[in-house]
C-alpha positions as CSV (number, residue, x, y, z in Angstrom):
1,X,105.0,97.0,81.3
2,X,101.6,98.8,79.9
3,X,100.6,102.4,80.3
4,X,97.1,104.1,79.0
5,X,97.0,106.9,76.8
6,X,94.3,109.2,75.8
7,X,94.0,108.7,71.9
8,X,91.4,111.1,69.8
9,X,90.1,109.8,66.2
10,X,89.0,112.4,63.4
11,X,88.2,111.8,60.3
12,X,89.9,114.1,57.5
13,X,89.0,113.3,53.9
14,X,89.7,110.3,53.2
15,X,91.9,109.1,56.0
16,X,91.2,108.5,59.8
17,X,93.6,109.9,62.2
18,X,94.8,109.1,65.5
19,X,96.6,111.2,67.9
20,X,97.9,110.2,71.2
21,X,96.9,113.4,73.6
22,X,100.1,113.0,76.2
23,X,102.7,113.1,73.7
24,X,101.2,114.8,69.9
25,X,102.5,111.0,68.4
26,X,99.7,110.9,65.8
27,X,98.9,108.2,62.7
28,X,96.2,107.5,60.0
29,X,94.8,104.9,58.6
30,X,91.8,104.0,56.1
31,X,89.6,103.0,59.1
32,X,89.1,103.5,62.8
33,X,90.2,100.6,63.8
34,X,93.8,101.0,61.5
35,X,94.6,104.1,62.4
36,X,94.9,102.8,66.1
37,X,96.7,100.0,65.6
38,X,99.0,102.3,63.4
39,X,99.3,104.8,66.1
40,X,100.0,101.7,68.6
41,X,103.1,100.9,66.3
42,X,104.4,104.3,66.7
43,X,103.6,104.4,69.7
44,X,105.8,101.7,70.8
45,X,108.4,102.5,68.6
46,X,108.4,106.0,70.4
47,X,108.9,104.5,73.7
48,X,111.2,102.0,72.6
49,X,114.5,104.4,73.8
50,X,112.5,106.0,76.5
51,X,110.3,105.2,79.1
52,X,107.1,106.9,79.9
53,X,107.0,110.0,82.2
54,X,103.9,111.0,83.7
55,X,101.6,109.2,80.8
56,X,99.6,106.9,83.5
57,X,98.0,110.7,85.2
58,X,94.2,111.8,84.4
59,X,93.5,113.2,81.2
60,X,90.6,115.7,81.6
61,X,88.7,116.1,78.4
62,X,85.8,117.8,77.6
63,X,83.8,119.6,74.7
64,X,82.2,123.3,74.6
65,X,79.7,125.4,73.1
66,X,80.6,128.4,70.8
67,X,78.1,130.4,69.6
68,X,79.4,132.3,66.3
C-alpha cells in the first residue's frame, strides 16, 4: 500500500526540516533531500501500528499577503 502526503520544507539555522501537513510528523536533516527521507522513516514508522485515515483527501495550500 502507498498513500501521498503533503510535506513542507523550511530551512531553520542550520538544519532543514520536514513536516508532514496531515499528521504534524516532522524531521530534519542537513539538506533537503535528508530531511525527507528522514521524515519518510518516521513516517513509516508512524503508520507501522496504524493505518492511514483520511491521508489520500486534497490538501488545499496556499500563500497570502500581509501588509505590516
Amino acid at each position: 500500500m502507498s498513500i501521498k502526503v503533503t510535506v513542507v520544507v523550511q530551512k531553520e539555522e542550520n538544519w532543514y526540516i520536514a513536516k508532514c501537513i496531515e499528521n504534524s510528523v516532522a524531521s530534519q536533516g542537513n539538506t533537503i533531500e535528508e530531511s525527507i527521507d528522514n521524515l519518510r522513516e518516521a513516517l513509516e514508522l508512524y503508520y507501522e501500528d496504524a493505518p492511514p485515515e483520511g491521508v489520500n483527501t486534497p490538501t488545499f495550500i496556499t500563500t497570502m499577503e500581509l501588509a505590516l
